[in-house]
C-alpha positions as CSV (number, residue, x, y, z in Angstrom):
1,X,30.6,-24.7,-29.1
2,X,26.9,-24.8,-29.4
3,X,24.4,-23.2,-26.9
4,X,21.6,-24.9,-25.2
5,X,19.1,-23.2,-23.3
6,X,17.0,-25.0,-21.1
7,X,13.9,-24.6,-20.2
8,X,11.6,-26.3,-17.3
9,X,9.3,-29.2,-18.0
10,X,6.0,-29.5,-18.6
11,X,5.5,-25.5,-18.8
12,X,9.0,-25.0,-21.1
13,X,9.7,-21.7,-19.3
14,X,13.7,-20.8,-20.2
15,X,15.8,-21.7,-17.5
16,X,19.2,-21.0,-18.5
17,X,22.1,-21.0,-21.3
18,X,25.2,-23.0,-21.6
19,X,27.7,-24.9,-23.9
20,X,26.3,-28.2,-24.7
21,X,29.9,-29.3,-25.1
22,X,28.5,-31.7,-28.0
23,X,25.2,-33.7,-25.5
24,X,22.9,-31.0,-25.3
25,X,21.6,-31.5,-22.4
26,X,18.0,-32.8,-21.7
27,X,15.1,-30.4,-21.8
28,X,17.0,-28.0,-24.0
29,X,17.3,-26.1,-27.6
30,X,19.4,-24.9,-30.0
31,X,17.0,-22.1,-30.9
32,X,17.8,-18.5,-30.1
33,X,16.2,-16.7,-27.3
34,X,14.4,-13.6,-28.3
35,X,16.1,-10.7,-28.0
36,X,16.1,-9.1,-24.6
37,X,15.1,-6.8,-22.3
38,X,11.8,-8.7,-21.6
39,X,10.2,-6.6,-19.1
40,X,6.9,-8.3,-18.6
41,X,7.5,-11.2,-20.9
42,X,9.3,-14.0,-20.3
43,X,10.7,-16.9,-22.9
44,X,8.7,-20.1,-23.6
45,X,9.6,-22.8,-25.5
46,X,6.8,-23.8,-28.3
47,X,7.5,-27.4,-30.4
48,X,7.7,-26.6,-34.1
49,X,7.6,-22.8,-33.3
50,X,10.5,-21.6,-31.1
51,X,11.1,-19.2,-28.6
52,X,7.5,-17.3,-27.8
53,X,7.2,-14.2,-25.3
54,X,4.5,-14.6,-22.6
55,X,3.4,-12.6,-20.6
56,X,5.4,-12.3,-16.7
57,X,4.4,-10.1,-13.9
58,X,6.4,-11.8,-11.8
59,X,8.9,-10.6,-9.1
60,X,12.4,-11.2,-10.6
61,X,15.6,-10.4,-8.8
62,X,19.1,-11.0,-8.7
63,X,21.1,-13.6,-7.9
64,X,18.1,-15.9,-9.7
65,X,18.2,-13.6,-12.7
66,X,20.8,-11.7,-14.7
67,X,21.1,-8.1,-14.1
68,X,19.4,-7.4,-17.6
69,X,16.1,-9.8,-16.8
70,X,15.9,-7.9,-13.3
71,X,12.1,-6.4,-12.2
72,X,10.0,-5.4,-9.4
73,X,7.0,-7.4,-10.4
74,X,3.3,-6.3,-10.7
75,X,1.2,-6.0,-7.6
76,X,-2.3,-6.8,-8.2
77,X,-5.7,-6.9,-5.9
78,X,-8.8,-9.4,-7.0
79,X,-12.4,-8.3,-6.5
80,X,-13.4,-8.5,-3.1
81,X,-10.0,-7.3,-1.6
82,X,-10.2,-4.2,0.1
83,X,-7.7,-1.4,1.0
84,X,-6.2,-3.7,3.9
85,X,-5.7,-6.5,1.6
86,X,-2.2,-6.9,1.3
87,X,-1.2,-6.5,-2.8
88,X,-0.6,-10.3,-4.4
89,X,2.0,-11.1,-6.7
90,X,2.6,-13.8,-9.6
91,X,5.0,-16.8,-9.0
92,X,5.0,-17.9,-12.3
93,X,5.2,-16.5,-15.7
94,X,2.0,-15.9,-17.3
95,X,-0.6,-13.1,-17.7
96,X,-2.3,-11.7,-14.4
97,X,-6.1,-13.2,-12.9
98,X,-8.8,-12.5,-14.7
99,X,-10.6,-8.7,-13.5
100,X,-7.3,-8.5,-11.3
101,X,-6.9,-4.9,-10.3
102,X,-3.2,-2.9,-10.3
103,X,-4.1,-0.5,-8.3
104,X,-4.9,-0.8,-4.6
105,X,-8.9,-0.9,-4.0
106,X,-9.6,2.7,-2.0
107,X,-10.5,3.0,1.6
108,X,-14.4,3.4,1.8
109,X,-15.1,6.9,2.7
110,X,-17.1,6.0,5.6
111,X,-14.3,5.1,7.0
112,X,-12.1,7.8,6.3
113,X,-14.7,9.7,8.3
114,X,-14.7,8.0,10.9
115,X,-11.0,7.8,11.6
116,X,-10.9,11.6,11.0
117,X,-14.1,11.8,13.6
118,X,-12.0,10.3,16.3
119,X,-8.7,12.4,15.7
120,X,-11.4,15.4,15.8
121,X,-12.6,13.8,19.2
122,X,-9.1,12.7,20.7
123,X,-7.7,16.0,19.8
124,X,-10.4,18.3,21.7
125,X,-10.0,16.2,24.5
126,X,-6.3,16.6,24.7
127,X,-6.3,20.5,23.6
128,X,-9.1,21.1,26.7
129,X,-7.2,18.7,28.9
130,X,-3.6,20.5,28.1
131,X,-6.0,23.9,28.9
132,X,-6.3,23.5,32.1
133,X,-3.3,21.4,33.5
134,X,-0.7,22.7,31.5
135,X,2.3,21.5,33.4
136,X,0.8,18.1,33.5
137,X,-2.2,16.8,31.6
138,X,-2.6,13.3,33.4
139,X,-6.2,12.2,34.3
140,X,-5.9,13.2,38.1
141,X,-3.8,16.7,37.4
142,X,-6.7,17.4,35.1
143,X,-9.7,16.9,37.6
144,X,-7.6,19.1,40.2
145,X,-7.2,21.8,38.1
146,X,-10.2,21.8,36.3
147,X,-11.8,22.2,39.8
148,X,-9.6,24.8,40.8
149,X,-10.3,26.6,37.5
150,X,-13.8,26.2,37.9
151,X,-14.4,28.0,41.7
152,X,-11.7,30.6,40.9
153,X,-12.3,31.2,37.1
154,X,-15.7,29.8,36.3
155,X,-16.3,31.6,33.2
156,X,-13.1,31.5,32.3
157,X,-13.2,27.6,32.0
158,X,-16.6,27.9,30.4
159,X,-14.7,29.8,27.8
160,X,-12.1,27.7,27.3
161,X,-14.7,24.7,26.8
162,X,-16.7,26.6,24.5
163,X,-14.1,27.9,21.9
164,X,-12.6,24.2,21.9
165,X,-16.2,23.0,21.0
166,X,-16.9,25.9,18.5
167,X,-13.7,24.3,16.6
168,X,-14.9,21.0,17.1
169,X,-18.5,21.5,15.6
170,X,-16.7,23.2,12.8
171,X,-14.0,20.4,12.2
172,X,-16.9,17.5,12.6
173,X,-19.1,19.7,9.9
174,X,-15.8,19.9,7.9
175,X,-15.7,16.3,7.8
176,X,-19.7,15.4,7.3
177,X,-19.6,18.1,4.0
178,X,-16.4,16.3,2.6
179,X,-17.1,14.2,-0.4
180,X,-14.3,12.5,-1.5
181,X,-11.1,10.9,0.4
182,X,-8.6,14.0,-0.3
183,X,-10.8,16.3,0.7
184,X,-11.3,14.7,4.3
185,X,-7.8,13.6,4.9
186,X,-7.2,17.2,3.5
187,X,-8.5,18.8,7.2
188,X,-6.2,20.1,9.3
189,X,-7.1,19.1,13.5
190,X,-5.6,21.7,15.3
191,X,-7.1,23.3,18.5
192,X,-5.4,26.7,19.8
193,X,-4.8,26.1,23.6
């Protein structure tokens, strides 16, 4: 028996294959598909031509597709997205947008900075707050002890707070001389309590 294989209408993407059992059935050809794997193409039907790979980024799985026609799609960005921009993907065979981008657009580093800035900040706070109520660094167990520290120890806790400052200052300078992305994310916050 003859094969048919299909194709959609008006686009004449290939659909399927089967025995035409004598009536090929409508929207259909004789014509042999390409050979495969077509990882990033797809078939397309073509009057007076045949069978024509196009371009396909799209997401193709299985059951919908044969084991050998399986892949994970391409993942583009358009100008204008930004790092939270979630990655877009083709539902149709064809090539991707025009200026689309395959890799995610970066996080500005301003922002990197900043993030880092306030893990500096929440970090000091917590290293000086775990310095002085060790047992229990809640708000109110903090303020007790800190004053308890302060009339029995005073320069003790002034000692504490400045060492936990010195490594703030140089963490903060850390992150103000960092140039690129790595290099910020690169710091280490770590206080020694």
């Amino acid at each position: 028996m003859a094969i048919a294989h299909r194709y959609t209408r008006p686009d004449q993407y290939y659909i399927s294959s089967d025995e035409d059992y004598g009536y090929p059935p409508y929207n259909s050809t004789p014509d042999a598909l390409p050979p495969r794997p077509w990882k990033n193409q797809w078939p397309q039907y073509v009057d007076n031509k045949g069978w024509v790979l196009v371009e396909d980024h799209r997401q193709r799985a299985e059951p919908h597709f044969a084991a050998e026609d399986v892949q994970p799609g391409t993942e583009y960005w358009l100008p204008g997205d930004t790092h939270l921009t979630p990655a877009r993907r083709m539902h149709a065979p064809g090539p991707l947008p025009k200026d689309a981008l395959t890799k995610r657009p970066e996080q500005p580093l301003a922002e990197i900075k900043a993030a880092k800035v306030a893990t500096i900040i929440a970090g000091h706070e917590a290293a000086l707050a775990g310095a002085v109520a060790l047992s229990d660094p809640t708000p109110s167990t903090v303020a007790v002890e800190a004053g308890l520290l302060a009339a029995s120890d005073p320069e003790g806790l002034e000692y504490v707070r400045n060492a936990l400052a010195a490594r703030r200052g140089e963490l903060l300078a850390a992150v103000e001389a960092a140039e690129t992305a790595e290099s910020v994310q690169a710091i280490v916050v770590s206080y020694a309590v």
